[in-house]
C-alpha positions as a Python dict, from the first residue, in 0.01 Angstrom:
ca = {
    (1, 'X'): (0, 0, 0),
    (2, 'X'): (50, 265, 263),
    (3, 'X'): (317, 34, 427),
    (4, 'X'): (474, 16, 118),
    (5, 'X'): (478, 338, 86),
    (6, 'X'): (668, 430, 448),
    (7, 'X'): (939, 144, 377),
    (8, 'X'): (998, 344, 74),
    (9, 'X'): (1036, 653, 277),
    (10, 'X'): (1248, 534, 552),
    (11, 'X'): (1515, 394, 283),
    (12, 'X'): (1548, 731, 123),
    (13, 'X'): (1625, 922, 465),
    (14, 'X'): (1963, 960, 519),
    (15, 'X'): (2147, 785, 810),
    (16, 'X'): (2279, 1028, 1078),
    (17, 'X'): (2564, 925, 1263),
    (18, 'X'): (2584, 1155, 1549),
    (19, 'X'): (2907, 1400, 1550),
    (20, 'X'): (3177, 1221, 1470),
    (21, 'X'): (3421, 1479, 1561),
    (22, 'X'): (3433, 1419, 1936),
    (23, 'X'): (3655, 1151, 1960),
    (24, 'X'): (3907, 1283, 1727),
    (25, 'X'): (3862, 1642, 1932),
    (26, 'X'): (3932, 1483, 2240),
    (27, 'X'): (4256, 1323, 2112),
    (28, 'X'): (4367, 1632, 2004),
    (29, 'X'): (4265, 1814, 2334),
    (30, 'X'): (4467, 1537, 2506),
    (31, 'X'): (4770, 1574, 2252),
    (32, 'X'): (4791, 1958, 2267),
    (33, 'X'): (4780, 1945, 2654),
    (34, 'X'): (5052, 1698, 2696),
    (35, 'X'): (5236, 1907, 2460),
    (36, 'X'): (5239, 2222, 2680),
    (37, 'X'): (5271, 1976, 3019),
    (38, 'X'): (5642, 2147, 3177),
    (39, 'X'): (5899, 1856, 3171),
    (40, 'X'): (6033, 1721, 3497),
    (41, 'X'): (6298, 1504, 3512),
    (42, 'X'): (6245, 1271, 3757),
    (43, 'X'): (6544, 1104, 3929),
    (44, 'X'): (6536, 709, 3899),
    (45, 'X'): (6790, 498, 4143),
    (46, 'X'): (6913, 175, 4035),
    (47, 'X'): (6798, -142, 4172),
    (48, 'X'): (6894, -186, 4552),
    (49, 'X'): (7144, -455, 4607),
    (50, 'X'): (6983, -727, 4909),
    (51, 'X'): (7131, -1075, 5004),
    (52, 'X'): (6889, -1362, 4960),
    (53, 'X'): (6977, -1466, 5348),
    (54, 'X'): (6794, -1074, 5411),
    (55, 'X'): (6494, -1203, 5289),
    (56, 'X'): (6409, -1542, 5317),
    (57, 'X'): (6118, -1675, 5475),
    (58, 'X'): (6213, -1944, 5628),
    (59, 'X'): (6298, -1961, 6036),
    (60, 'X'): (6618, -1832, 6092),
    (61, 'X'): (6714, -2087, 6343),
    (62, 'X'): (6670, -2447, 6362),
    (63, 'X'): (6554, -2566, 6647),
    (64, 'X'): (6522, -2887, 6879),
    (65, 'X'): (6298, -3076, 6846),
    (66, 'X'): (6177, -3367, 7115),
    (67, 'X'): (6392, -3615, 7202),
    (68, 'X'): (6665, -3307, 7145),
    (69, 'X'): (6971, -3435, 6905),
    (70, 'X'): (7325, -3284, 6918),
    (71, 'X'): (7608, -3358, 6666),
    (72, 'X'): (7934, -3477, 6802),
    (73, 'X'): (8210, -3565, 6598),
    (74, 'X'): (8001, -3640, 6261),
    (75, 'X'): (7796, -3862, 6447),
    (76, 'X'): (7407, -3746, 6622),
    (77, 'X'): (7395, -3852, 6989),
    (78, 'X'): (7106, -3784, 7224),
    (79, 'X'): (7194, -3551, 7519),
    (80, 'X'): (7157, -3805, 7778),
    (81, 'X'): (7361, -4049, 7604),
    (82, 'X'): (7660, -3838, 7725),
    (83, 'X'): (7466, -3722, 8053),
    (84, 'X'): (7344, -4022, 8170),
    (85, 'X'): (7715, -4148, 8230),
    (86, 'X'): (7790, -3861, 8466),
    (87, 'X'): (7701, -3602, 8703),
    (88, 'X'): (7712, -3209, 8646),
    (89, 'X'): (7851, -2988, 8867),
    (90, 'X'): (7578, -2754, 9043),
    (91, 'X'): (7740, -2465, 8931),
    (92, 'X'): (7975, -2493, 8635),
    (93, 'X'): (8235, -2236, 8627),
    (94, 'X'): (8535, -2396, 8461),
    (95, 'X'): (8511, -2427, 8093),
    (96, 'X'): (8283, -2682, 7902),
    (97, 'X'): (8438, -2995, 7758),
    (98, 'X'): (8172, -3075, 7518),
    (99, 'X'): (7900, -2754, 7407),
    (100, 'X'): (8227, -2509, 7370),
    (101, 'X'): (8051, -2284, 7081),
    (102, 'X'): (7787, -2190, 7335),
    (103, 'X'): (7800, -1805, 7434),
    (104, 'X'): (7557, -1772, 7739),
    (105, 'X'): (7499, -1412, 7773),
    (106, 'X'): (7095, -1358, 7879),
    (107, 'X'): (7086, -1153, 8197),
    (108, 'X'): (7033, -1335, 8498),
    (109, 'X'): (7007, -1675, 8296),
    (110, 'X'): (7389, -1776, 8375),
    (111, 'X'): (7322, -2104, 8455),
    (112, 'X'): (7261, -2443, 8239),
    (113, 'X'): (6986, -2575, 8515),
    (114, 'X'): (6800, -2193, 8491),
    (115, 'X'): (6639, -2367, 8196),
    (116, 'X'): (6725, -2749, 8156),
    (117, 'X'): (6666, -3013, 8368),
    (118, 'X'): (6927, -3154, 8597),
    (119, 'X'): (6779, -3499, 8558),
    (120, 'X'): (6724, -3576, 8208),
    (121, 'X'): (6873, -3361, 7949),
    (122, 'X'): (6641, -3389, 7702),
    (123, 'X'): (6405, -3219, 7889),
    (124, 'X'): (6383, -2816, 7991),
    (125, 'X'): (6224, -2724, 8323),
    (126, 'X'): (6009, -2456, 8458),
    (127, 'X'): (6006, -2239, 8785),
    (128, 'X'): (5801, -2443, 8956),
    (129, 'X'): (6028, -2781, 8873),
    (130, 'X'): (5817, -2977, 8672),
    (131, 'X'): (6020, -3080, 8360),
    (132, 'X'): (5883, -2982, 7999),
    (133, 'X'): (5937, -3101, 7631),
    (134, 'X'): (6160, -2863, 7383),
    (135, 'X'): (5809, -2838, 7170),
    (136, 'X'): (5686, -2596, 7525),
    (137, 'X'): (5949, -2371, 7474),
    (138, 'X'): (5767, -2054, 7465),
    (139, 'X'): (5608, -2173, 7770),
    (140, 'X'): (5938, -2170, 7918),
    (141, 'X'): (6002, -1789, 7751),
    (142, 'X'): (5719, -1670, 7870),
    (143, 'X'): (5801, -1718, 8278),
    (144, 'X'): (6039, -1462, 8263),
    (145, 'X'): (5881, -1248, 7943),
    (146, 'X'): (5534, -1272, 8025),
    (147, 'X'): (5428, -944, 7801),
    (148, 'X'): (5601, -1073, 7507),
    (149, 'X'): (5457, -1399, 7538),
    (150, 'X'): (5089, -1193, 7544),
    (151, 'X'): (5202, -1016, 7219),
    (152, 'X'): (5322, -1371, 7031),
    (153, 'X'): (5014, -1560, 7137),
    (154, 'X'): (4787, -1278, 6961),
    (155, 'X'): (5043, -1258, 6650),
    (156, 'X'): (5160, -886, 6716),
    (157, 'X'): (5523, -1038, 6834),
    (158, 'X'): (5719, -1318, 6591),
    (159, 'X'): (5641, -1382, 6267),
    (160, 'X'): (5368, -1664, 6089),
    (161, 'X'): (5499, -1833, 5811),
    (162, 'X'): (5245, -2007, 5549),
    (163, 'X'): (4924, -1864, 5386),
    (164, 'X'): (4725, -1537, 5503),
    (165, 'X'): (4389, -1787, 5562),
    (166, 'X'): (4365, -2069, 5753),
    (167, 'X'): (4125, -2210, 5490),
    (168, 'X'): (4375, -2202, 5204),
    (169, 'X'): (4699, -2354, 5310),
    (170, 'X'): (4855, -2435, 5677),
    (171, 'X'): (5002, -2157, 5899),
    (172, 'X'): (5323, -2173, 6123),
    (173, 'X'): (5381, -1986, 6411),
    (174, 'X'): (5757, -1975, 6470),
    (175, 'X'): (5851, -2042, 6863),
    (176, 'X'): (6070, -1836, 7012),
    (177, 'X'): (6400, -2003, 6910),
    (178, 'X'): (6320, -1999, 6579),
    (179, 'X'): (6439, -1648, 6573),
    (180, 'X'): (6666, -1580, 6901),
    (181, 'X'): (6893, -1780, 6986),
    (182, 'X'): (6807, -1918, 7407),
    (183, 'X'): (7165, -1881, 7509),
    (184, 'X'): (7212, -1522, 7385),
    (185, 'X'): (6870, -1404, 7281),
    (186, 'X'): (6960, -1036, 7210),
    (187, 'X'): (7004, -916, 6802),
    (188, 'X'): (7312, -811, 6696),
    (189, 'X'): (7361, -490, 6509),
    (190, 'X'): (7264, -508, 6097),
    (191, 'X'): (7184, -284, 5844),
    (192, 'X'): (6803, -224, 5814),
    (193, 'X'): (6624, -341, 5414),
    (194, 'X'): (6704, -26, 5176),
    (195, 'X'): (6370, 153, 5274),
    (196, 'X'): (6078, 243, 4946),
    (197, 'X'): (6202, 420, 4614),
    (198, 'X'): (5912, 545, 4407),
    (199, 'X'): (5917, 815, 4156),
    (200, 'X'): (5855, 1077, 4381),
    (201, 'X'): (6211, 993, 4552),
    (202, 'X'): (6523, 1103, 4492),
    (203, 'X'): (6836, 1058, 4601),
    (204, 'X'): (6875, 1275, 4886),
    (205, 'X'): (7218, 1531, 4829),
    (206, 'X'): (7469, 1556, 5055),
    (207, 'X'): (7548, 1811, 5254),
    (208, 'X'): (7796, 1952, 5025),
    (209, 'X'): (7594, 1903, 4744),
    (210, 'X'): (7331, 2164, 4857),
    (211, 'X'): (7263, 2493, 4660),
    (212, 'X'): (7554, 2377, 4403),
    (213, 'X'): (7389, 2424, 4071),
    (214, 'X'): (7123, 2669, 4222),
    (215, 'X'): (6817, 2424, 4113),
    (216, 'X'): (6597, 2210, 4374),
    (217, 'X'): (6430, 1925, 4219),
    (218, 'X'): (6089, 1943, 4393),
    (219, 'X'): (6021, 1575, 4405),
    (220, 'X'): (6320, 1492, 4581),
    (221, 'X'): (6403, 1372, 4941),
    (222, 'X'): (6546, 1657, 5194),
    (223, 'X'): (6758, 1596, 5430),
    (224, 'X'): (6628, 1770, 5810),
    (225, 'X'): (6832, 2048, 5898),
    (226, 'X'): (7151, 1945, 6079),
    (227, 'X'): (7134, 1587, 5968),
    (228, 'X'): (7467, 1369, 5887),
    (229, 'X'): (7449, 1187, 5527),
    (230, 'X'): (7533, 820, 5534),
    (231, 'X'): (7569, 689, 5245),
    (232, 'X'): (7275, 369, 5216),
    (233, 'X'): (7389, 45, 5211),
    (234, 'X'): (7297, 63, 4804),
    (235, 'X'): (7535, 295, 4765),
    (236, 'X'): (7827, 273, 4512),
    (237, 'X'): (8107, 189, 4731),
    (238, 'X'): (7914, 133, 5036),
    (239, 'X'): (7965, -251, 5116),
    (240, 'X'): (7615, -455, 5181),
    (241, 'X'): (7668, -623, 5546),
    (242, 'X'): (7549, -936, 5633),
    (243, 'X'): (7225, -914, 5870),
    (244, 'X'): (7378, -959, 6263),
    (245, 'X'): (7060, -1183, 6299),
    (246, 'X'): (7130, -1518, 6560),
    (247, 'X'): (7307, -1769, 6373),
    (248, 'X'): (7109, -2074, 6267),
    (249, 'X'): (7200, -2405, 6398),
    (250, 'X'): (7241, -2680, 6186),
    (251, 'X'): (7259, -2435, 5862),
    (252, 'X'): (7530, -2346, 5608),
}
């Protein structure tokens, strides 16, 4: 009976459920402070304009692999199909018959036999004479550039192509004529990737431009005192180059 009784008693309680005004309050606190929030009109830039050739992954040279291949008249020939028929000259110093689109400009590397061997062709050979396969190249490199041989070996020179963990996928390690080209290793100038836009950027006024209207737009770039304005390679007007990387061999 006394159960009874306190079932009886619980149903006739009323049900509290807790203050109910909170969530609405904190809408309206939200709502009213967004509503006094100054306005600032940040500056947005349109979408920089880059080549696909600026940044594609792949090697930017292709490079010879062993036995070596050259193409000749439409046709692929081996180098000592040519070489084997004839001797070179010691020193070559009247121009090239055969291998005319070759520029060799790389210091004190003026010579074919500084790098390849004088006895077969489809080898290279090192200081010390013994002949090497085109897959040893940066062994060859790193005779005369022994520091940035150091530097590619531990990955802070070069570039690895393929997945971030060895576990996942297969990485690549391009050689060193995968990006410079052996006979003249040295870049060419280009214009550098449009640099990071966020919403705290603007574009940054010209000279001329400065103190016009009388208003600064705090979240915009400045320009250091004395600097020139170039006008980015994004820039209305302002053609997009083509990167001066080496030009790959056997592409389009």
């Amino acid at each position: 009976m006394r159960a009874g009784l306190d079932l009886i008693n619980e149903a006739d309680r009323p049900v509290s459920h807790g203050p109910w005004w909170i969530a609405p309050a904190f809408v309206g606190l939200a709502g009213y402070l967004a509503w006094l929030s100054p306005r600032v009109d940040v500056p947005l830039e349109p979408a920089a304009q880059v080549l696909p050739g600026q940044i594609e992954a792949r090697p930017l040279r292709a490079v010879q692999h062993d036995p070596p291949q050259v193409v000749i008249g439409g046709y692929q020939h081996h180098c000592n199909d040519c070489h084997r028929l004839f001797k070179s000259a010691p020193e070559r110093r009247s121009p090239l018959a055969q291998h005319t689109h070759i520029l060799l400009d790389h210091g004190m590397n003026d010579r074919c036999f500084n790098c390849h061997d004088r006895n077969n062709r489809e080898k290279l050979v090192l200081r010390n004479g013994k002949p090497a396969p085109f897959e040893d190249v940066a062994v060859l490199c790193a005779q005369c550039h022994g520091t940035t041989y150091r530097d590619w070996q531990r990955g802070m020179h070069g570039k690895d192509l393929g997945s971030w963990s060895p576990a996942v996928g297969p990485q690549h390690r391009l050689v060193c004529t995968e990006c410079h080209d052996p006979h003249v290793p040295a870049y060419a100038d280009f214009i550098p990737l449009p640099g990071p836009r966020t919403l705290r950027m603007g574009r940054p006024p010209a000279p001329d431009e400065e103190g016009t209207d009388g208003k600064r737009n705090p979240l915009a770039q400045r320009h250091p005192p004395g600097a020139e304005h170039r006008p980015s390679p994004e820039t209305p007007g302002h053609p997009v180059q083509k990167s001066g990387l080496p030009a790959a061999e056997g592409r389009p």
